[in-house]
MARNU-380408 format. One line per 4 residues: their letters; for each residue x, y, z of N, C-alpha, C. Coordinates in steps of 0.1 Angstrom, whole numbers, plus 2048, in hexadecimal, padded with zeros to 3 digits. Layout:
MARNU-380408
a	X:Y:Z:X:Y:Z:X:Y:Z; ...
This chain:
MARNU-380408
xxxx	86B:77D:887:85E:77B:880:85D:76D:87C; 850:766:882:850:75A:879:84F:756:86D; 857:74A:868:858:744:85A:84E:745:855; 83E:745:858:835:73E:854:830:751:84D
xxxx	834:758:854:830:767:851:835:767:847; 829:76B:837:82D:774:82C:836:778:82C; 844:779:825:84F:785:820:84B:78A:814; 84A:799:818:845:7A1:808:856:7A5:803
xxxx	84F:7AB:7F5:85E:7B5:7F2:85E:7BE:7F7; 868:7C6:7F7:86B:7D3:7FF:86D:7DB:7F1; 866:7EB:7EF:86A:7F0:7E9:86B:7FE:7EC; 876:805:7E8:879:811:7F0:87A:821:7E7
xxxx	874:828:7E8:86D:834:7DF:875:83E:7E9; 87F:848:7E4:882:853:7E9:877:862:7E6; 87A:86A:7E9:86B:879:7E6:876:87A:7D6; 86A:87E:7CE:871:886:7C2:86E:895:7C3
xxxx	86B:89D:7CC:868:8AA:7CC:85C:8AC:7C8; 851:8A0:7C8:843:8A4:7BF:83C:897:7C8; 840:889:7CA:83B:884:7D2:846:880:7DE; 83E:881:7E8:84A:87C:7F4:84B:86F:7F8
xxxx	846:864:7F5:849:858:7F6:849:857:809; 850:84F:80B:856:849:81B:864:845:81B; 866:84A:828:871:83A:82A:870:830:82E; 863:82D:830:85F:81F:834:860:81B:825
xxxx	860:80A:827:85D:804:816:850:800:80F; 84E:805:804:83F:7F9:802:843:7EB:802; 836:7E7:808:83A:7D8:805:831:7CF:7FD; 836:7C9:7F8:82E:7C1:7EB:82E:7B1:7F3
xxxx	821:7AF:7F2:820:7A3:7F5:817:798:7E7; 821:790:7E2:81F:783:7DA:817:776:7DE; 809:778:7D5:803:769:7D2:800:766:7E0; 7FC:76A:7E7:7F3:76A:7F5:7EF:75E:7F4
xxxx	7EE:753:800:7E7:74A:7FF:7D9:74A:804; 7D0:750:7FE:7C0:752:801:7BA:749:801; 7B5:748:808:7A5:73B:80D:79B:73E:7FC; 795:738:7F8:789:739:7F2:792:742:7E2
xxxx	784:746:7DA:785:74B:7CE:782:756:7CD; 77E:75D:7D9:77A:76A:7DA:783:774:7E0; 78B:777:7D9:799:780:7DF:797:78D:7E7; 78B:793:7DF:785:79D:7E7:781:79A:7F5
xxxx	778:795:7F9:774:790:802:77E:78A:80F; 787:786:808:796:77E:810:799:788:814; 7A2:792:809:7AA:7A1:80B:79B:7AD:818; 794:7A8:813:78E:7AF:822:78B:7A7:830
xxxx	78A:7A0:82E:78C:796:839:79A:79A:842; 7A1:793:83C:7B3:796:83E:7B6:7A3:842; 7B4:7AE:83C:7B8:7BC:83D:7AC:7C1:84B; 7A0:7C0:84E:79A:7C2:859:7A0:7B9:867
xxxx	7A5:7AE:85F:7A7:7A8:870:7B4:7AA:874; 7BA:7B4:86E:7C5:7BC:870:7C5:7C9:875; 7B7:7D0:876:7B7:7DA:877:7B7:7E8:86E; 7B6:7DE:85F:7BC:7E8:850:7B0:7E5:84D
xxxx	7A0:7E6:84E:796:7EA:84A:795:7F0:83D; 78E:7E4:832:790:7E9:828:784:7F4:825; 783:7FC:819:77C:807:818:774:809:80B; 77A:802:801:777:804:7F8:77D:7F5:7E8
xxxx	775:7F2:7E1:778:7EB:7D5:779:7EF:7CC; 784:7F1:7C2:783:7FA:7B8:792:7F7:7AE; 798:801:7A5:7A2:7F9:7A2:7A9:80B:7A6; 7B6:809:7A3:7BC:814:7A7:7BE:823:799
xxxx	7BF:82E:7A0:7BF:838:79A:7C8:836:788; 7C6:83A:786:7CF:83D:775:7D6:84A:774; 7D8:850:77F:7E1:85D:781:7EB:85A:78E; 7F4:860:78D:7FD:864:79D:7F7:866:7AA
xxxx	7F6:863:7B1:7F2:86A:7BC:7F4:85E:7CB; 7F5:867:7D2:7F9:863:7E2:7F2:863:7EE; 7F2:85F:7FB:7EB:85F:806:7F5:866:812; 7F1:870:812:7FB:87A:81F:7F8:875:82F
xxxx	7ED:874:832:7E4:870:83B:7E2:862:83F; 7EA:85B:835:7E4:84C:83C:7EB:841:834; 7F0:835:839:7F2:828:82E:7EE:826:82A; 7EE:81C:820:7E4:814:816:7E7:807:817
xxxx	7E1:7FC:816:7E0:7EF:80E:7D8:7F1:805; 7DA:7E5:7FB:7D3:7E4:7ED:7D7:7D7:7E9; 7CB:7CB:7ED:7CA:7BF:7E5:7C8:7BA:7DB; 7CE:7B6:7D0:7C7:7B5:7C3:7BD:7AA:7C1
xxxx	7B4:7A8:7C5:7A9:7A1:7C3:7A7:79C:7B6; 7A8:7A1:7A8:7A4:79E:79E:7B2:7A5:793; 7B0:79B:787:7B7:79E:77A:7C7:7A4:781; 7CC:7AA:77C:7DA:7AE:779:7D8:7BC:773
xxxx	7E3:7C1:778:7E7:7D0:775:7F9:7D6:778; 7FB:7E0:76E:80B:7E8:76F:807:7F6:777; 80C:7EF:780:80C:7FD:789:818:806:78C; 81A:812:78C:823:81F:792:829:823:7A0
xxxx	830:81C:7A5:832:81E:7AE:83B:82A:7B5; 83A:830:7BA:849:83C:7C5:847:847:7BC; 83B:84A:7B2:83B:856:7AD:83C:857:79F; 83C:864:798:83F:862:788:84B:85B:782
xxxx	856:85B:788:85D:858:784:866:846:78C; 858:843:794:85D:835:79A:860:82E:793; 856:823:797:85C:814:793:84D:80E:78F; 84B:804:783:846:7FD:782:841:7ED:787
xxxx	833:7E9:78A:833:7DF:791:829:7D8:78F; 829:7CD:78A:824:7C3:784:81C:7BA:790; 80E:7BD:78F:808:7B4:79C:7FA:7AE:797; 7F6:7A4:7A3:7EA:799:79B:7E2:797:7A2
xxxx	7D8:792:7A1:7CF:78C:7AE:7D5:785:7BB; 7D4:78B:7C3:7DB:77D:7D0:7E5:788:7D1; 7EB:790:7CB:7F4:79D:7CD:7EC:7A5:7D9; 7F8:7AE:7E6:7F4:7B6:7EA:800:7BC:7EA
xxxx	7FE:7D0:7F0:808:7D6:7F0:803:7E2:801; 80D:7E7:807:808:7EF:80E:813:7F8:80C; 80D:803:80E:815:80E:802:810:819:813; 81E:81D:816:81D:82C:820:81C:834:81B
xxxx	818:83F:828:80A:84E:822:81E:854:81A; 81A:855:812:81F:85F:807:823:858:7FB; 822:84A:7FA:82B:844:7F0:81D:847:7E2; 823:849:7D7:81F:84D:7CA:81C:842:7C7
xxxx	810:840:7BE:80A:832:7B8:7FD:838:7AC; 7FF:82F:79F:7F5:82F:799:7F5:822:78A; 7EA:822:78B:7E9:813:781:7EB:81D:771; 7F4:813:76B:7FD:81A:75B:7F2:80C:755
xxxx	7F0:801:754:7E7:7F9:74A:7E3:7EF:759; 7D4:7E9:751:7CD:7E2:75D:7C3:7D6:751; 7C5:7CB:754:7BB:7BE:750:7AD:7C5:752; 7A3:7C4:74A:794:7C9:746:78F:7C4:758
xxxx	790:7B7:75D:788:7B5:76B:792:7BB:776; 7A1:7C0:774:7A7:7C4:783:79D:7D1:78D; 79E:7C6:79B:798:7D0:7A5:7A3:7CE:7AE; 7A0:7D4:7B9:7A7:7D7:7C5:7A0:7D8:7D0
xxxx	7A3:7D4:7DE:79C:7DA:7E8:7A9:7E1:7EF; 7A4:7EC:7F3:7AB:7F6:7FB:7A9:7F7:806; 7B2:7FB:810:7AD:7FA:821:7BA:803:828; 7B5:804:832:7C0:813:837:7C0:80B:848
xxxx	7CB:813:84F:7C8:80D:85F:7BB:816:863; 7B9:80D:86B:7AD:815:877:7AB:81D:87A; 7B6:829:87C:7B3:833:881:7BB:83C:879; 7B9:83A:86C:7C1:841:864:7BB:846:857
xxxx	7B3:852:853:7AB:853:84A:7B6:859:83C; 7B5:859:834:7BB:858:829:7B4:867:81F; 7C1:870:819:7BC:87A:80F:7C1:876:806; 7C2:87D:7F9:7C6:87D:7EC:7CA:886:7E4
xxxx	7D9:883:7E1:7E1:88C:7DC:7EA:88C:7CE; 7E9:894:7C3:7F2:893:7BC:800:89A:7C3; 80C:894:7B8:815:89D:7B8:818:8A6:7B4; 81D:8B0:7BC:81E:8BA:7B8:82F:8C2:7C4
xxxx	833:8CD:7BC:83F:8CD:7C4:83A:8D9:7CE; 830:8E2:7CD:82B:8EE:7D3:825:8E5:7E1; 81D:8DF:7E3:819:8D5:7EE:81F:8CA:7F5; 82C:8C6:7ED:839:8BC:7F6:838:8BB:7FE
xxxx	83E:8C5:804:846:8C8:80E:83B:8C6:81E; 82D:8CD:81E:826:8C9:825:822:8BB:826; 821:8B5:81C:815:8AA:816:821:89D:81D; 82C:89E:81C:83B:897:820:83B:89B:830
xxxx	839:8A7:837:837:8A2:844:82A:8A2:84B; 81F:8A1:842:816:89A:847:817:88A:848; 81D:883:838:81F:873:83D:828:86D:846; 833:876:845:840:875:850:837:873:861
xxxx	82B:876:861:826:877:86F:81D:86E:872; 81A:868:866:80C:85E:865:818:84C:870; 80C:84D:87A:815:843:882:814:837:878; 81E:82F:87E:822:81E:87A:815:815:881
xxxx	80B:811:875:803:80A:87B:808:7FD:888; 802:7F6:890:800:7EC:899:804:7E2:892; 801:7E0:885:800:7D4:87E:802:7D3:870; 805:7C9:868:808:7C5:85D:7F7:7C2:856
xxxx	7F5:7C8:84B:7E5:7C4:847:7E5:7B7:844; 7EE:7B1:83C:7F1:79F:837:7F3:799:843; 7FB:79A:84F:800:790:855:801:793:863; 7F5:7A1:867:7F8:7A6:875:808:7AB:87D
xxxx	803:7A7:88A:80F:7AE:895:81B:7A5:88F; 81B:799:88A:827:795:882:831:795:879; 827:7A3:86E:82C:7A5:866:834:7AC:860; 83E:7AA:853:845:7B8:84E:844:7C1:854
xxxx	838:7C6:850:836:7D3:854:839:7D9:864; 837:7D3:86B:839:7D7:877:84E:7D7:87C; 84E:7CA:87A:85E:7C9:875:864:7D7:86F; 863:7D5:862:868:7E2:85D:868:7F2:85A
xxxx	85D:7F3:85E:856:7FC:860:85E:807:86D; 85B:7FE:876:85D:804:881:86E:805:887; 87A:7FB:87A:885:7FF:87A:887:808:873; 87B:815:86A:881:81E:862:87F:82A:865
xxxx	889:834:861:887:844:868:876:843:86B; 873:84D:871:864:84E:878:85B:843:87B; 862:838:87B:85C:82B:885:858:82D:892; 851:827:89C:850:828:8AC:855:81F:8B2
């Protein structure tokens, strides 16, 4: 991978019996260097010319819940927020404008406190439509091999066919 390619953090969420996470990693990507003042606008830019078509602006849920059906990106465009990550019992994660994260179909996520202007744009790959799911332990077990099947996008939404994502992604159980 070239030097010039973003390195996100790697973070790694096992299933708790209620959300099933991945074995792929989320990846956190830090302080993006965006063109202009308009993060939104950038974060869709960016994420379409990757093929991660964003979908929607908004800030993220205030409860648990997961995508069985599909990945996620989520750019933070505006203000700051403490987010939930890998489920009820994850990890905390402190992210800002110029922040992005792409979170695979099962990984658990929800905003715990958010700055009065935090937005987000969200975007999924192309041919990958996205449901909505709490956890729950009665529904696991399907809801976990439905993401286990959701393919390894083409591309990285930050940084394209060069990115993380494609790299490590595709070295982890159910990669192609």
């Amino acid at each position: 991978m070239p030097s010039s390619a973003p390195q996100p953090e790697r973070l790694f969420f096992a299933s708790d019996g209620r959300t099933p996470n991945s074995a792929h990693p989320v990846l956190l990507y830090r302080q993006l260097p965006l063109a202009g003042g308009d993060y939104a606008s950038a974060f869709e830019s960016l994420f379409a010319s990757h093929l991660w078509p964003a979908q929607w602006r908004a800030s993220v849920y205030d409860y648990q819940h997961y995508h069985s059906t599909a990945h996620e990106v989520l750019g933070v465009a505006r203000g700051h927020a403490r987010l939930m990550l890998g489920g009820e019992s994850g990890k905390v994660v402190e992210v800002r404008a110029g922040d992005a994260l792409v979170l695979p179909a099962g990984t658990g996520h929800c905003q715990l406190q958010a700055s009065d202007d935090f937005e987000v744009v969200g975007g999924y790959p192309l041919d990958q439509r996205y449901d909505s799911l709490r956890p729950d332990a009665a529904s696991h077990d399907q809801a976990a091999a439905r993401a286990a099947r959701v393919a390894v996008p083409v591309s990285d939404p930050v940084a394209g066919t060069q990115g993380a994502l494609v790299a490590l992604w595709r070295q982890q159980p159910g990669g192609e």
